[in-house]
Structures are given as C-alpha cells and as structure tokens.
C-alpha positions as CSV (number, residue, x, y, z in Angstrom):
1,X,27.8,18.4,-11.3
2,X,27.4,15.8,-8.2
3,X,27.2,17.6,-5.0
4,X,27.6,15.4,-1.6
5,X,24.6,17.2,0.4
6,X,24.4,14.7,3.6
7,X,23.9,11.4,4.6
8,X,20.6,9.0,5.3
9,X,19.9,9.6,9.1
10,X,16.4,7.7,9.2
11,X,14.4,5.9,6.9
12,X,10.7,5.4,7.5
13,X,7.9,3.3,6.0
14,X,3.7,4.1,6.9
15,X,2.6,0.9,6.5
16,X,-1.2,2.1,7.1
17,X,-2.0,5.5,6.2
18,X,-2.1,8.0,8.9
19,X,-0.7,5.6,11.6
20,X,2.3,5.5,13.2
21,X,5.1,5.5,11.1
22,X,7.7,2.1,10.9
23,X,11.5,3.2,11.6
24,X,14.2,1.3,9.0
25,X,17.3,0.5,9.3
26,X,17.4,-0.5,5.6
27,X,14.1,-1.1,2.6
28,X,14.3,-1.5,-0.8
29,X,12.7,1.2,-2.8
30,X,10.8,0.6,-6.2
31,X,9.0,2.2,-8.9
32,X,6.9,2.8,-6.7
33,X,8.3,4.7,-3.5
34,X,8.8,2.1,-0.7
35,X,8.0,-1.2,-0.6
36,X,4.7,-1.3,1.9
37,X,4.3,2.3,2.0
38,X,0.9,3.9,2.9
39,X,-1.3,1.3,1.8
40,X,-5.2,2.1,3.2
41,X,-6.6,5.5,3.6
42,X,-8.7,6.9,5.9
43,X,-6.2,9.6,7.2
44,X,-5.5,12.0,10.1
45,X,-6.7,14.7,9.0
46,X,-10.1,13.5,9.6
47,X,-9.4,11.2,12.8
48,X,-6.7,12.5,14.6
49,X,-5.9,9.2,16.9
50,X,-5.1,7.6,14.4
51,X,-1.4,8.8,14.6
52,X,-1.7,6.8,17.9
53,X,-1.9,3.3,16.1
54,X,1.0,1.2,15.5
55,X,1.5,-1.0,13.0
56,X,2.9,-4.6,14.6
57,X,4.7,-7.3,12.3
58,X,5.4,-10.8,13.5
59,X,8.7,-12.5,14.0
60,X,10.7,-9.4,12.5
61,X,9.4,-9.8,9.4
62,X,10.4,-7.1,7.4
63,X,7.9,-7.2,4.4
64,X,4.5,-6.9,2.9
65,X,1.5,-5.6,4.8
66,X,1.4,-5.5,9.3
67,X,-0.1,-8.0,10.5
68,X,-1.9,-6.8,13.5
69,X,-2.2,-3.1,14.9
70,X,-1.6,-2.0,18.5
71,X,-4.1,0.6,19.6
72,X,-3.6,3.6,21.7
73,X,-4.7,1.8,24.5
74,X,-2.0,-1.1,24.2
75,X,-4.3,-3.6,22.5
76,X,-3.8,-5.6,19.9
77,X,-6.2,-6.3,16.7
78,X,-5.7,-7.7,13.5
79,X,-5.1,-5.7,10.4
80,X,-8.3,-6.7,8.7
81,X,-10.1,-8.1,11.7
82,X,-13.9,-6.9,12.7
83,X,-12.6,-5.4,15.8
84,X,-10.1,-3.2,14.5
85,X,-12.6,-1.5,12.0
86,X,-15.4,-1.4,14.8
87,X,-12.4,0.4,17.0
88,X,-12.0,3.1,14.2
89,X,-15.5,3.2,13.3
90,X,-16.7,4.1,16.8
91,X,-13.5,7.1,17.2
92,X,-14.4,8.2,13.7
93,X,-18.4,8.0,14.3
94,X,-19.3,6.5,10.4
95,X,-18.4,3.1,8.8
96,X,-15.3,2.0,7.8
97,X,-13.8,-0.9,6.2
98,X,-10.1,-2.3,6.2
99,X,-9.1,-2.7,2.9
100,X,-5.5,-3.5,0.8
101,X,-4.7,-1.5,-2.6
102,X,-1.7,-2.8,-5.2
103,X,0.1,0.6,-4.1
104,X,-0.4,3.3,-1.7
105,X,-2.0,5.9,-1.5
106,X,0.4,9.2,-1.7
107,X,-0.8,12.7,-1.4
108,X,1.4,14.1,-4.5
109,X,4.7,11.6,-5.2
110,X,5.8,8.4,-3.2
111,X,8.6,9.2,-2.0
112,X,8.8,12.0,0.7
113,X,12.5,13.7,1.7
114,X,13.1,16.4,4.4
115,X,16.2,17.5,6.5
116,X,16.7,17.4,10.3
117,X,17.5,20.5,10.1
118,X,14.4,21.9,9.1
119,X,12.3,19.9,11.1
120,X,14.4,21.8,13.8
121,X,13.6,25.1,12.8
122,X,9.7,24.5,12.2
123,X,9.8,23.0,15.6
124,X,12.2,25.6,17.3
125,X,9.7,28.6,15.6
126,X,6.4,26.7,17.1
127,X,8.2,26.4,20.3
128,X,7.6,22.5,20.3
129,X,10.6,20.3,21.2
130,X,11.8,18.4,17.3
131,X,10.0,15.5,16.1
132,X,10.5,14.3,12.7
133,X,7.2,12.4,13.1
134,X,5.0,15.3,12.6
135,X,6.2,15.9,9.4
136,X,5.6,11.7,8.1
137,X,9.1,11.8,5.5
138,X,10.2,8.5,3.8
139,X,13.6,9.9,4.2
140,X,15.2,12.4,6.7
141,X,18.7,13.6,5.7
142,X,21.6,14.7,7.8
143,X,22.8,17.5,5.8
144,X,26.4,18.9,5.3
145,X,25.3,22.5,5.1
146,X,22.5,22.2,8.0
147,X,20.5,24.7,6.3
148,X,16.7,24.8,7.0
149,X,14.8,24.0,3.9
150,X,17.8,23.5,1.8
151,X,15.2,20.7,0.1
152,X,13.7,23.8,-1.8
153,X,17.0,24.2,-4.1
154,X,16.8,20.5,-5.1
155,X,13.7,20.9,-7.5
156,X,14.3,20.0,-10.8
157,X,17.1,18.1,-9.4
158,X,17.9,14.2,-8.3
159,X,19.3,12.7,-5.6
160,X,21.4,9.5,-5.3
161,X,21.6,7.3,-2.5
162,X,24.8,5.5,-2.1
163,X,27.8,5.2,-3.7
164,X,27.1,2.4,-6.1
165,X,26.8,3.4,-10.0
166,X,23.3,1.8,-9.7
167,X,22.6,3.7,-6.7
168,X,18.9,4.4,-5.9
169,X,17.8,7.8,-7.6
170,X,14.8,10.0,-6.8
171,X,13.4,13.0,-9.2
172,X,13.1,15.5,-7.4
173,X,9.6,17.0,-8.6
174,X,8.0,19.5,-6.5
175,X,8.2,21.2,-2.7
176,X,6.2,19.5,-0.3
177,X,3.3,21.7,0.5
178,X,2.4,21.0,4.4
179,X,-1.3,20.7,5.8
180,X,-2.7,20.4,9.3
181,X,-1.3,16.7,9.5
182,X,2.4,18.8,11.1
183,X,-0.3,19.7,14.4
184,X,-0.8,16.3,15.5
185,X,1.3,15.4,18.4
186,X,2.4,11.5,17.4
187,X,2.5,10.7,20.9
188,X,-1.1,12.1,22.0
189,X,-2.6,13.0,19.0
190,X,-3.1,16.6,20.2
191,X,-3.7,19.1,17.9
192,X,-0.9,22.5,18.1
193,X,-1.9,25.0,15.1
194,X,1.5,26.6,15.7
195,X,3.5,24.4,13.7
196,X,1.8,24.6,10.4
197,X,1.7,28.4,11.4
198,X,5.5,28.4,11.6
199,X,5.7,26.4,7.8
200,X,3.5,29.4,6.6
201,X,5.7,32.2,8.0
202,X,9.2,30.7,7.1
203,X,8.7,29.2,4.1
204,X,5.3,30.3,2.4
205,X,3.7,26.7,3.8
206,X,6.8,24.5,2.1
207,X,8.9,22.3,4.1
208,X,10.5,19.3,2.9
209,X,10.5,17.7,-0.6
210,X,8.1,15.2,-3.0
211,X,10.4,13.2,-5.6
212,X,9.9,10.1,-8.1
213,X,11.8,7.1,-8.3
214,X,14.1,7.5,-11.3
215,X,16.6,3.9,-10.2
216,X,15.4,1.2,-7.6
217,X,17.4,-0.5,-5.5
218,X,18.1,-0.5,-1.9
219,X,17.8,2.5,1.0
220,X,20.0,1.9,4.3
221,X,21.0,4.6,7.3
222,X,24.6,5.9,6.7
223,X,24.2,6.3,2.9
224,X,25.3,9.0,1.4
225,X,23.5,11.4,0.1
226,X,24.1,13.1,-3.8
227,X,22.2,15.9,-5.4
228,X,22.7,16.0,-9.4
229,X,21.8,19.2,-10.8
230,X,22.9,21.3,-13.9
231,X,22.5,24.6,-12.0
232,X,24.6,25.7,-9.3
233,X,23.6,25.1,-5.4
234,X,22.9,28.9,-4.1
C-alpha cells in the first residue's frame, strides 16, 4: 500500500567523483541514476582534498560534463586540461589522467537516498555539527516520521517521486554500507574517525539507502516522497 514518507529536501549531482558535490534545484533521472553523475574516478578515499574541488559550469548550463574545476585554492583549471591533472598528480604523488566514461562510476547502485534526519543523529553522536555532505546522497529526504535510519525499512521496497502516474521510481535494493569517505570534512578535507565510528555503533555501519531506477523522468525539491511496499512500515 502507498505510504507518503516525506518530501525531496535536496537533490545533488557529483559531477567528478569524489569532488564536491553540485546542489539541484531539479535533474532528470535515467536508467542510469542522474544525468552527469560521478563520471571519473580517482576518489577520496585515497586523496582526501579532493572533496575540496568544485566542479564549475558555464553560463548556468545545467547539463553534460563541468567544464572547468575550481581548486582549493580558488583557481580555476579546465576539466581535461594538463594543469588540472598535474595539480592532482602532485597532491596524490603518482600519475593521473582526466578521463570521461558513458556512465559513472557508482560504488554499489546509482542512485543514493538518505534522510536528514539521520544525517542528524550520525552527526549529533560524532559530536560534529550536520552536514549532508559527508555522506555524498543523490537524494536527501525530509521525512514525515523524522526517524533516524528509517531508509533501512524501505529495502525490498520503491519509492516514487511526485505525484504524477509516471512519476520517477527507484528500487530500493540494498542499505548503504558507509566507509571512511563520512570522515572527510567537505570544507577542509580533514579527516574525523568519529563519524564512521558513530554509523558502526547505531546502525551496524548502515546509514542511508542504494536503489535502481525502476521509471525515469524528472527529480525537483518539494516533491513528494512515496514508499510502495507489500509489508507493513514498523
């Protein structure tokens, strides 16, 4: 039976892997997660700073890949440029080299969902103020219940976003295991082993949801937010 659970409070899109992540007010979601979503991959986990870089478009443009990327030092390089590769190179201390894949590169499903409130209790249990951006989600619902990790109850399930009859739908296929990537301040790139800590001793190292697009069709901010389920929420 269709359960109203919440409503779409932020949307967000990783344009390059492991950088800073690209609030949305509205995207269009496909077959496969996001349109633009985590496209190359040398990630955070080995080279912290580079949470610090920032994607940058030009003129608003709203799709396909970033054209240039600000570093944590306020310059900008373009996406594929020498410069930018010889910047990351000489943090990271080996080669690199800036390339485009088809589709990103996702660590289990493409499509990442988690609620505000449990990125509030992680947070409030590491004693570190509440930042979504640790925790990287595609989607970050407002829920009715505000219930930390309600998201585990949803497996097996899908959610619909919208009210349309072809709203978007996403499977909902398995909890989303966390790693060190939740230490990483996104502001400094500091590392704070507390938080992943705090995902271990609340919920056995589980916070948040991976899911797979069942419908396309388009995400926006103030959407409601339906779980379909033949069991019974707890």
């Amino acid at each position: 039976m269709p359960i109203e659970i919440g409503r779409i409070e932020a949307i967000f899109r990783y344009p390059v892997k492991s950088m800073r992540g690209e609030p949305l007010h509205d995207t269009v979601v496909g077959w496969h997660g996001i349109e633009g979503d985590r496209l190359p991959w040398l990630t955070a986990s080995k080279l912290p700073d580079l949470i610090r870089f920032t994607p940058q478009r030009e003129n608003g443009n709203n799709q396909g890949l970033p054209t240039h990327v600000l570093t944590p030092e306020g310059e900008e390089m373009p996406l594929f440029g020498e410069a930018l590769a010889a910047e990351v190179e000489r943090r990271y201390g080996a080669p690199v080299q800036m390339m485009h894949l088809r589709h990103g590169i996702f660590d289990d499903a493409s499509i990442s969902v988690i609620t505000s409130d449990t990125v509030g209790e992680v947070c409030r249990l590491a004693g570190r103020s509440a930042d979504v951006r640790r925790f990287r989600p595609n989607i970050v619902v407002r829920s009715l219940r505000a219930v930390p990790f309600e998201e585990d109850v949803w497996v097996g399930g899908v959610l619909t976003f919208g009210e349309a009859d072809d709203a978007p739908a996403v499977a909902v296929t398995m909890r989303d295991v966390r790693c060190a990537m939740v230490n990483i301040d996104p502001d400094d790139g500091s590392i704070a082993p507390e938080v992943l800590k705090a995902v271990v001793r609340a919920n056995q190292n589980n916070a948040g949801i991976y899911g797979t697009v069942t419908r396309s069709g388009r995400l926006a901010v103030g959407q409601t937010v339906v779980f379909h389920s033949t069991t019974t929420l707890l």
